[in-house]
N, C-alpha and C positions, 0 to 999 in steps of 0.2 A: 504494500500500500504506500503511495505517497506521502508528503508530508509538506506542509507550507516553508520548513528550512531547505527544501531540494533546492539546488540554486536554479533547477531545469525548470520546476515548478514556478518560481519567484519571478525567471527570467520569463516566462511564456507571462504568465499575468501583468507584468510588470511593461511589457514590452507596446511602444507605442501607445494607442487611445482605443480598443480594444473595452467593449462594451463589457458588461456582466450581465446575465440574464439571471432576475432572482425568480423564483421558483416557491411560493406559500402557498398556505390554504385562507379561502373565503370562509366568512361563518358558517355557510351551508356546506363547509367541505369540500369546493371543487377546489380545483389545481387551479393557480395564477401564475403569469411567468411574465413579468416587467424587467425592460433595460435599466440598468444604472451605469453613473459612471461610479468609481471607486477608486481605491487606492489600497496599497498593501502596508500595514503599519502592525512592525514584530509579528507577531504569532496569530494574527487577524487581517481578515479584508476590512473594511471601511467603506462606509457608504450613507450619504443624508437622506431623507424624506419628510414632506410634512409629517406630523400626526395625525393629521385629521382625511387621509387619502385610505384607500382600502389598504394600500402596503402596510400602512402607518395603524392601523387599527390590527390588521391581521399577525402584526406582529408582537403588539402588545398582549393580543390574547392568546396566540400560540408562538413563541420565539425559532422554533422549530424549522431552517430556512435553507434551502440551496443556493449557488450560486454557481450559473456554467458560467464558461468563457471560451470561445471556440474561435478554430485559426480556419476564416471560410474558403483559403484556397490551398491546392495542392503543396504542401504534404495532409494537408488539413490534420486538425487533433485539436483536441477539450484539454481543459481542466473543470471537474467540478468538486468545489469544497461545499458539504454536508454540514449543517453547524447548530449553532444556537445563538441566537441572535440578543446582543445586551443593547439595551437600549437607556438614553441619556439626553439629557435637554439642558445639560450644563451652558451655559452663553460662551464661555471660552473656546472650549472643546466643541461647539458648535461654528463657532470660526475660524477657528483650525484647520480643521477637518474640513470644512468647506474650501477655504486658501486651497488646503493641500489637493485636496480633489480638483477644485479649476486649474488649478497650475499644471496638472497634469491633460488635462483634457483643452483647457483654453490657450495654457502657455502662460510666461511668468508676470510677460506682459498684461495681461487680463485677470491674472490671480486674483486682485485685491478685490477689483470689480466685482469677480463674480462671488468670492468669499461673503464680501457685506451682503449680496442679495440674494443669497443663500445661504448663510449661517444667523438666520434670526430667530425671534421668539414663534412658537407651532414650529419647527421643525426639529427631526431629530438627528442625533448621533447613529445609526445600529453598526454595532462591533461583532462583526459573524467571527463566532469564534469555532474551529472546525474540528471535527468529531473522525470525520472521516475526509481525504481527498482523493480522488479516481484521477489520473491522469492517461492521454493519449498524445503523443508529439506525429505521430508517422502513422496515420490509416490508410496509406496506400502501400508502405512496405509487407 
């Protein structure tokens, strides 16, 4: 089994702007799979949401959360980490994690921008913290 210290696992997630498709349950139990951006931080992915969205709801009643990340052209290959999800609405750590997320996804130039308008009050921190991670680099070998 994998593990989020592989540097192969770090580097594939870590690599480029590279969506994450999170994976919960609705109150009535279906399956939901929304993109996020994220970021790799020690021994968890990271990722923000309002609270008040069905992500944001469904997490707080079940933390129970996947997260793929797929490479869509050839050699194509996943990572999905399996986890539990901590959730936080600290105002720091919500613009932290937000900087850090834009900087990644907007560039460092756009950090700041996009941190302040997405690290505010109604949204959260979630910290997938991983139970299990499945990796594939090479589906056509």
């Amino acid at each position: 089994m994998a593990s989020l210290s592989d540097p192969e696992v770090r580097d594939f997630l870590c690599h480029g702007t590279r969506t994450g498709k999170v994976g919960y349950l609705a109150a009535s139990g279906r399956p939901l799979v929304t993109p996020v951006w994220f970021i790799v931080e020690g021994d968890s992915l990271v990722f923000n949401t309002a609270k008040d969205t069905a992500k944001g709801h469904a997490l707080a009643r079940d933390p129970r959360v996947t997260l793929g990340v797929d490479l869509e052209r050839p050699p194509f290959g996943f990572v999905q980490v399996q986890g539990e999800a901590e959730l936080s609405e600290d105002p720091a750590e919500l613009l932290r994690t937000a900087t850090a997320i834009a900087a990644r996804y907007m560039g460092a130039e756009r950090a700041e921008e996009f941190g302040k308008r997405n690290g505010v009050p109604g949204e959260l921190v979630v910290r997938l913290r991983p139970v299990k991670v499945v990796a594939t680099f090479d589906m056509t070998g």
